[in-house]
KEKE-3310 file (N, C-alpha, C; in steps of 0.2 Angstrom, whole numbers, plus 5000, padded with zeros to 4 digits):
npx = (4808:4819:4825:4838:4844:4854:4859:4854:4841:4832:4822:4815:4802:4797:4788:4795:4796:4798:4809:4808:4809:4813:4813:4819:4822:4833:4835:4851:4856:4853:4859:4870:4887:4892:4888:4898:4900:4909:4917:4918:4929:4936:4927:4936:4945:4937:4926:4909:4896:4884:4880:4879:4870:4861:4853:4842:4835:4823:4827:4836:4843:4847:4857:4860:4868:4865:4870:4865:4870:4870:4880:4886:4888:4887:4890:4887:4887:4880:4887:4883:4884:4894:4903:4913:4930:4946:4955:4958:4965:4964:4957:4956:4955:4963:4964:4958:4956:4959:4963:4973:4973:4965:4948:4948:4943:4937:4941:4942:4950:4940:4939:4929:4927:4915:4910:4907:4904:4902:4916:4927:4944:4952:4965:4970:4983:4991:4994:4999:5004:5018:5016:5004:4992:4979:4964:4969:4983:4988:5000:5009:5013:5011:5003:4986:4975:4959:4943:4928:4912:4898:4889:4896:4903:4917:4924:4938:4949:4957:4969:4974:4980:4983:4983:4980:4972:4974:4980:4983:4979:4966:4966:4957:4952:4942:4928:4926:4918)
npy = (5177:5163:5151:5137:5121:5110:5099:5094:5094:5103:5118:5131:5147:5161:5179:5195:5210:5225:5235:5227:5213:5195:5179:5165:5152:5137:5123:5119:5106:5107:5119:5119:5112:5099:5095:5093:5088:5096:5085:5079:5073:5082:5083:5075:5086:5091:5089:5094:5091:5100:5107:5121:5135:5143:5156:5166:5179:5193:5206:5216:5211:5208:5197:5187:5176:5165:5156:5146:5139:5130:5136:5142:5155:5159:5169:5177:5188:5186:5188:5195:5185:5192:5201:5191:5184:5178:5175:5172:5175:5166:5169:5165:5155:5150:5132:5129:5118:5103:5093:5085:5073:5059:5060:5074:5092:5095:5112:5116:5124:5132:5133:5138:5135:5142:5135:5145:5144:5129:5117:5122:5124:5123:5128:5125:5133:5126:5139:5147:5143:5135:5121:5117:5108:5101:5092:5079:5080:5091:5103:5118:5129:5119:5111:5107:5104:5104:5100:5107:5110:5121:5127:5118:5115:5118:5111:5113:5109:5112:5100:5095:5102:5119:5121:5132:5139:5150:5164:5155:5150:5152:5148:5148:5145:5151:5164:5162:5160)
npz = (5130:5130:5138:5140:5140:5133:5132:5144:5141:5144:5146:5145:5143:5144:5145:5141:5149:5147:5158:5167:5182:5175:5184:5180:5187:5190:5194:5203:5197:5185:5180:5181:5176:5185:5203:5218:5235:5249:5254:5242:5231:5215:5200:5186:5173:5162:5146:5145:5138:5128:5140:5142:5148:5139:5131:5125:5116:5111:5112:5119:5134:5151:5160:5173:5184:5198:5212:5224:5239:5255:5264:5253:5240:5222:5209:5192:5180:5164:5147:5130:5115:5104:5112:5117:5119:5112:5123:5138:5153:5168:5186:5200:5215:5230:5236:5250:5257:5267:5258:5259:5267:5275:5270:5273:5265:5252:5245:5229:5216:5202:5185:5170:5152:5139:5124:5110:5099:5085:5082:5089:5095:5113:5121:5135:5146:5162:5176:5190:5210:5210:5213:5209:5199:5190:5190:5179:5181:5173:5175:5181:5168:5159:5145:5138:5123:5118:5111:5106:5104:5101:5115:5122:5138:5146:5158:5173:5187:5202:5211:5228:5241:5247:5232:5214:5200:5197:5186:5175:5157:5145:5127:5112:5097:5092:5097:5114:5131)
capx = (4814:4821:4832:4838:4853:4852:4863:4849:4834:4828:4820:4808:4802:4794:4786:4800:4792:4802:4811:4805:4814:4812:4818:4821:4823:4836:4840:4860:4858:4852:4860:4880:4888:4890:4890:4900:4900:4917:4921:4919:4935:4930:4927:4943:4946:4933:4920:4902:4895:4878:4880:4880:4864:4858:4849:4838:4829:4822:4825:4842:4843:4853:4858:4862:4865:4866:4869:4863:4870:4869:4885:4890:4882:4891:4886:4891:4883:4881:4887:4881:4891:4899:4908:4918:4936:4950:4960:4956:4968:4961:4957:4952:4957:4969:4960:4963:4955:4962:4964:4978:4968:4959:4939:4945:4939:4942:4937:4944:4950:4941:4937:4928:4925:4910:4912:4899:4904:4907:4921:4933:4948:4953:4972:4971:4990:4990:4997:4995:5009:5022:5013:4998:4988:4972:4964:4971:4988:4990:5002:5010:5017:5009:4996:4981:4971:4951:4940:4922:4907:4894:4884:4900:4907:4925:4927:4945:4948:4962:4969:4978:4979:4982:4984:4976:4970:4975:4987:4981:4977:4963:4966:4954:4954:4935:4926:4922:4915)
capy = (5175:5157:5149:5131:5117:5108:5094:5091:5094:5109:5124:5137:5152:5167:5186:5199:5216:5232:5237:5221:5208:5189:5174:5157:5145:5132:5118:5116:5099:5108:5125:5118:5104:5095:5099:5090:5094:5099:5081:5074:5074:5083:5079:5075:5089:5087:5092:5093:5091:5104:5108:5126:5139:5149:5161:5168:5185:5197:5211:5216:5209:5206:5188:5186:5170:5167:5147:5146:5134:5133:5141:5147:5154:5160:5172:5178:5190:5182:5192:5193:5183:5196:5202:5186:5186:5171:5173:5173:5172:5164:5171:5159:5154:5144:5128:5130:5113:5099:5086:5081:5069:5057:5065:5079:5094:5097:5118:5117:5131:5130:5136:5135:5140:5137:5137:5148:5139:5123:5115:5126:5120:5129:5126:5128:5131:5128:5142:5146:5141:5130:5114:5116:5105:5100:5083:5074:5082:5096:5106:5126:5129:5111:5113:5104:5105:5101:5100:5107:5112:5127:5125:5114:5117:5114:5113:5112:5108:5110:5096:5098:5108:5125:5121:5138:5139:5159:5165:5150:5153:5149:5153:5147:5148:5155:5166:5156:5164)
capz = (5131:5131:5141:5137:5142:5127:5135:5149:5140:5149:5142:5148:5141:5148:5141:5143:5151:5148:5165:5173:5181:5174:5185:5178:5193:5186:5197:5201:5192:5178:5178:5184:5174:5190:5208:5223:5243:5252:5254:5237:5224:5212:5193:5180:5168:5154:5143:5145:5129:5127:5145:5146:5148:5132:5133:5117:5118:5104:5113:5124:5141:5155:5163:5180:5186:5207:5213:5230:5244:5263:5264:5247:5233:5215:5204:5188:5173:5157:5143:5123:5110:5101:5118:5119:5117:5112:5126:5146:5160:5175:5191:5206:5222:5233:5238:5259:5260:5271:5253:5260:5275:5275:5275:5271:5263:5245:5243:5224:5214:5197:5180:5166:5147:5136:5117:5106:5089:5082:5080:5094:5099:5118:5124:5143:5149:5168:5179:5198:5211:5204:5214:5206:5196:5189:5191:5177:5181:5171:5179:5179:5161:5154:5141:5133:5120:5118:5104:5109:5100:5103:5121:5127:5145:5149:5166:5174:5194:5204:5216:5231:5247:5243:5223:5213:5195:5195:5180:5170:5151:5137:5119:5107:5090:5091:5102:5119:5137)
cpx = (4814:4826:4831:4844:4849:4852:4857:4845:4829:4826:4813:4809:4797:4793:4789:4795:4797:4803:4810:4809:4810:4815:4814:4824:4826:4838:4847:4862:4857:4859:4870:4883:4887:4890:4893:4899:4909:4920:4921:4925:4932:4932:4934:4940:4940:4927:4914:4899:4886:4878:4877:4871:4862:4851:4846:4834:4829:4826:4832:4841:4848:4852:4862:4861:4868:4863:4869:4864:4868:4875:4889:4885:4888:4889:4890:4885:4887:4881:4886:4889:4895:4903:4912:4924:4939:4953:4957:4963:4964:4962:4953:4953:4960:4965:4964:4960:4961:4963:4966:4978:4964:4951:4943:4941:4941:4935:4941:4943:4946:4941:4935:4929:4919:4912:4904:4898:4908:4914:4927:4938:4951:4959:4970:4979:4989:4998:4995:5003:5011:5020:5008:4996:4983:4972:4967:4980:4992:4993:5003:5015:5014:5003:4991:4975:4963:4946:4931:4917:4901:4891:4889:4903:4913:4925:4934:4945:4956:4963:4973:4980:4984:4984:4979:4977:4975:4982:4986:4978:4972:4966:4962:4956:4947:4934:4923:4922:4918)
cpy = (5168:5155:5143:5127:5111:5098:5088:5090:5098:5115:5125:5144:5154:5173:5191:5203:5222:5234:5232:5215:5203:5184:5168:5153:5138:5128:5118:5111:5101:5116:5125:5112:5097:5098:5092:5092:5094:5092:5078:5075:5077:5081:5078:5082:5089:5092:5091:5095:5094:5105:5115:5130:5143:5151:5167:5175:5190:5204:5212:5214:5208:5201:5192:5178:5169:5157:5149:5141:5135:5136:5144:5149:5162:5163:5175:5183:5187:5189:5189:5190:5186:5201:5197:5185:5177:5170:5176:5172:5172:5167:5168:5160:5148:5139:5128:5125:5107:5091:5081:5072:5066:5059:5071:5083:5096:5104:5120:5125:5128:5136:5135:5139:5137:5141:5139:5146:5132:5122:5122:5122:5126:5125:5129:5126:5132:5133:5141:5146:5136:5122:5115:5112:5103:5093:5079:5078:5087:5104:5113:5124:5121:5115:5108:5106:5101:5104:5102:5110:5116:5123:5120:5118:5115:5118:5110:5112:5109:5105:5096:5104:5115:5126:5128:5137:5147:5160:5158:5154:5148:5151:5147:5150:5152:5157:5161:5162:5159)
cpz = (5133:5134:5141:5139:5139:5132:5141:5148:5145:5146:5145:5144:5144:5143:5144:5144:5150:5156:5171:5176:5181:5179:5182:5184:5189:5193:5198:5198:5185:5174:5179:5179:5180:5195:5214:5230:5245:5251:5248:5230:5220:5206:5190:5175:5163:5151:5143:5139:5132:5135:5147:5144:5144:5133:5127:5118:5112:5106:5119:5130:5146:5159:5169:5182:5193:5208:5221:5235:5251:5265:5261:5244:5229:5213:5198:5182:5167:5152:5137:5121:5108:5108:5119:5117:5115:5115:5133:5149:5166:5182:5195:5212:5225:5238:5246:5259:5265:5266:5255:5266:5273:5277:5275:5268:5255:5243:5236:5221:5205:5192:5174:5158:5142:5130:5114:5100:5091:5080:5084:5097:5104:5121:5131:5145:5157:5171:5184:5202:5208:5205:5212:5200:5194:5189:5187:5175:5177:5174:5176:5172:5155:5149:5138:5131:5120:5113:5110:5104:5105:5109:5126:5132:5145:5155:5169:5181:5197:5210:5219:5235:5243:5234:5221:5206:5191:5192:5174:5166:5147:5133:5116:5100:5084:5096:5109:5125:5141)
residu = (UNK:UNK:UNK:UNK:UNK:UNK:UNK:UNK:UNK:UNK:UNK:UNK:UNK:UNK:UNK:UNK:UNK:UNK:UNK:UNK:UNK:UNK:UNK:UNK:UNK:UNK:UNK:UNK:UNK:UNK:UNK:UNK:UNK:UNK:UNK:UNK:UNK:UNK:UNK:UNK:UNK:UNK:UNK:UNK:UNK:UNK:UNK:UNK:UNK:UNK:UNK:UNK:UNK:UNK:UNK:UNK:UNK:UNK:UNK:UNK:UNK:UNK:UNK:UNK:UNK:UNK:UNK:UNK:UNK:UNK:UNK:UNK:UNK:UNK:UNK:UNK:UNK:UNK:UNK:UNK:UNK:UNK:UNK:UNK:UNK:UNK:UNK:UNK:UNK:UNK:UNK:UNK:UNK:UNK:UNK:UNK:UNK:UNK:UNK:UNK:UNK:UNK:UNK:UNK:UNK:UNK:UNK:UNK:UNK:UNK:UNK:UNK:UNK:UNK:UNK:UNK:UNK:UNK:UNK:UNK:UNK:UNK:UNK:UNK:UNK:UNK:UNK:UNK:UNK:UNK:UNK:UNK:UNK:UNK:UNK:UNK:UNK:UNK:UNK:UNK:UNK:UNK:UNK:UNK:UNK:UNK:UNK:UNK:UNK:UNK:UNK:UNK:UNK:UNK:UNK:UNK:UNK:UNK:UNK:UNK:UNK:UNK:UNK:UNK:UNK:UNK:UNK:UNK:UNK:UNK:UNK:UNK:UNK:UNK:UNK:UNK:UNK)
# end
């Protein structure tokens, strides 16, 4: 099995075992587009070109992937390509940070989608409460479009004390995760 993030120049490979569990120890710098702490704003809207984690194996396996803080840690199973749909609605959370303050915290709501094919274009229309926003202001009901290619990350952020992602939509016009 191969795992790889084109974007970074990372790749390791391992000898599956029937029944056996494999780990891959990915750095957060390697294995996350970017990472911040509570106090830092977080990224603008954007694409991360060859960002995301591909994962290659002969033989069926199952992904699990587990990011590990001192006070948080994410997890998520990775599913095959022919499982991915063109259309998600989003489910997050209501950033309870303090943004509003100087030295605040910013506990953003996000979301991301990676694209499996070339040439995907992924409409995200924001939802949430009706103050919500994402960093480069894309609010509930607004929409933008993004051009992305296989292995690309779109990640999406909310800004602003209790601002929430939840009810936001992708459509593609290709399968995307």
């Amino acid at each position: 099995m191969k795992v790889s993030v084109e974007g970074k120049g990372f790749q390791q490979q391992q000898i599956t075992k029937p029944n056996e569990t494999i780990v891959f120890n990915l750095p957060p710098n390697i294995g996350q587009p970017y990472a911040k702490d509570d106090r830092d704003i977080p990224e603008d809207d954007q694409v991360w070109k060859k960002y995301a984690i591909h994962v290659v194996a002969d033989d069926p396996v199952i992904c699990y992937g587990v990011t590990r803080f001192q006070y948080t840690s994410d997890a998520y199973v990775a599913l095959p390509v022919h499982t991915y749909g063109k259309e998600y609605i989003i489910s997050s959370w209501t950033d309870i940070g303090s943004n509003t303050n100087p030295g605040g915290q910013f506990l953003t709501s996000y979301t991301s989608a990676v694209a499996a094919y070339d040439k995907t274009k992924v409409r995200y229309t924001g939802g949430g409460p009706s103050y919500s926003k994402t960093t480069t202001g894309i609010g509930v009901g607004d929409s933008k479009t993004f051009d992305m290619n296989r292995g690309d990350v779109l990640t999406m952020a909310s800004i602003g004390q209790y601002s929430d992602l939840s009810g936001s939509k992708f459509i593609a016009n290709k399968k995307l995760r």
